[in-house]
Phi, psi and omega in degrees: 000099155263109201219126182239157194265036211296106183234034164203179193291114178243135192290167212283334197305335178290317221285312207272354157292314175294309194301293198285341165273028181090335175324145115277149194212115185266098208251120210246030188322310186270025184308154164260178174274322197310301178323316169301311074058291210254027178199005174287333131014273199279025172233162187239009171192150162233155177220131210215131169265273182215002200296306169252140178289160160253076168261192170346291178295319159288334149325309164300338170283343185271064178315342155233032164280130164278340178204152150225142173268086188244129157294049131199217190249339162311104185259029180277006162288340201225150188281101187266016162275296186308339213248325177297300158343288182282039191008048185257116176314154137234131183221142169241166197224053194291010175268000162299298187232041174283321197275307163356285194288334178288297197324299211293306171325297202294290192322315172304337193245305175287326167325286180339303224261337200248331203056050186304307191306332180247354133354268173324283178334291189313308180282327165313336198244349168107029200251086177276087193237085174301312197302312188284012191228021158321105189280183190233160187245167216250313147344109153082348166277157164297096138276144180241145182248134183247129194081094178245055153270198203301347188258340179295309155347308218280326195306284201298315165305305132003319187266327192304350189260348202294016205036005165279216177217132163291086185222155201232140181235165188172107177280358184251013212209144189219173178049029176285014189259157209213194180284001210242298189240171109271121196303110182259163160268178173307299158329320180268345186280323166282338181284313203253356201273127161273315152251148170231122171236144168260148175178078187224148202264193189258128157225181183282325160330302185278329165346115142071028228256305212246104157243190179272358145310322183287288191318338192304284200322320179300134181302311186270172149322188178209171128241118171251157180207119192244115178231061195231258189216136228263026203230306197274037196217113168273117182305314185278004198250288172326316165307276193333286184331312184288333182292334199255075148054322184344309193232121165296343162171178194220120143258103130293072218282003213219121166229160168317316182227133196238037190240147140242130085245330224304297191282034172255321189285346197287127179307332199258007176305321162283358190253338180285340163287344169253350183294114176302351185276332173280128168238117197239116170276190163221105170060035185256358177293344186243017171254072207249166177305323171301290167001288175312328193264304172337296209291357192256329174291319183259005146265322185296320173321309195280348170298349195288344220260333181294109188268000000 
């Protein structure tokens, strides 16, 4: 049986890509999961974005499934210990949208750095204040990049032309330095960083990882910046930081909770909406237009890989 399931919004190429390898494809965007539930059986593959997990339960029900597809680079939607167990591929596709998530980061570091955002405010409002919205340059400061896969990569290509210094820590990865970063310790990352970017995935390790301990250790101010996943972040330990200088600013393109009305109720959600110091997207860095189409061109490629 080759029959694939599409059960969220994918750009068509895949389909028609999955098509010319032979696949049938039944492309379902707005399927739900309970819909999902009574008919994944008859498919031998799903290809799936964030709408729903691929936990347990639905894995088990696709009794002949063989791959899952996820349309980006993150897998903490899917259970990959159940799905390995059931001896089921999982492949993803972060060479889709790694140069997105560098661009969106960079934009996010210089807004911060130039004070485009309260710039803006100011004049709309009739305020011309050349002196309070004076920027800092990029030149000759530390970024440090946490995690160095394809989107720390892509980051760290992105910084080559900016004069800074690059250095990269990646607890999984060891001789990783390049023309771009260089490989540091944890240790060296806190004495030396002016930036900090993430771009590490969510596991029960990373959970809750930039708390106010972690943040305790940096020498310097810091400008952080997540554009990875809203989990491995505390939100309120980033206020608190911004409040005592620790952290100088913030890009978020990523939150612990990323819905409303839910995240109106959250506390520390009023206090983070009046900071002029936060610069906040909602989840959009690796979703750039070009993106969309890539991340569906580099699954359908890894279906060849599927046996």
């Amino acid at each position: 049986m080759k029959k694939i399931l599409i059960a969220d919004k994918l750009h068509p190429v895949f389909k028609t890509e999955a098509e010319r390898l032979g696949y049938e494809v039944d492309d379902m965007p707005n399927i739900s999961r309970e819909e999902t539930l009574k008919i994944i059986d008859r498919y031998s593959g799903i290809a799936i974005r964030t709408k729903f997990k691929i936990d347990e339960e639905l894995i088990l029900a696709g009794s002949n499934l063989r791959f899952i597809a996820r349309a980006g680079a993150g897998m903490d939607n899917i259970d990959l210990a159940v799905a390995a167990a059931q001896g089921i591929s999982c492949i993803n596709a972060p060479e889709g949208n790694r140069d997105a998530v560098g661009e969106h980061a960079i934009g996010m570091l210089l807004s911060i750095m130039n004070n485009l955002r309260k710039a803006d405010m100011e004049v709309r409002e009739g305020i011309w204040d050349r002196e309070g919205n004076r920027g800092i340059e990029l030149r000759d400061r530390t970024v440090a990049i946490i995690g160095y896969g394809f989107m720390g990569q892509s980051l760290a290509r992105k910084l080559s032309g900016f004069g800074a210094q690059v250095i990269a820590y990646d607890k999984y990865k060891t001789g990783f330095s390049d023309e771009f970063a260089r490989e540091v310790s944890m240790e060296q990352i806190v004495k030396q960083a002016d930036v900090l970017s993430f771009h590490i995935p969510l596991t029960r390790e990373t959970r809750q990882m930039v708390d106010d301990e972690y943040l305790f250790h940096f020498r310097k101010p810091i400008i952080l910046l997540n554009t990875a996943r809203g989990e491995i972040v505390n939100t309120a330990a980033v206020l608190r930081a911004l409040k005592n200088g620790k952290i100088i600013g913030a890009g978020l393109d990523v939150l612990e909770v990323e819905k409303f009305p839910t995240l109106e109720d959250l506390e520390w959600y009023s206090e983070l909406r009046k900071n002029e110091k936060v610069l906040l997207s909602p989840h959009v860095a690796g979703w750039s237009v070009e993106s969309f189409r890539r991340i569906s061109e580099v699954l359908a490629e890894k279906l060849k890989t599927i046996r």
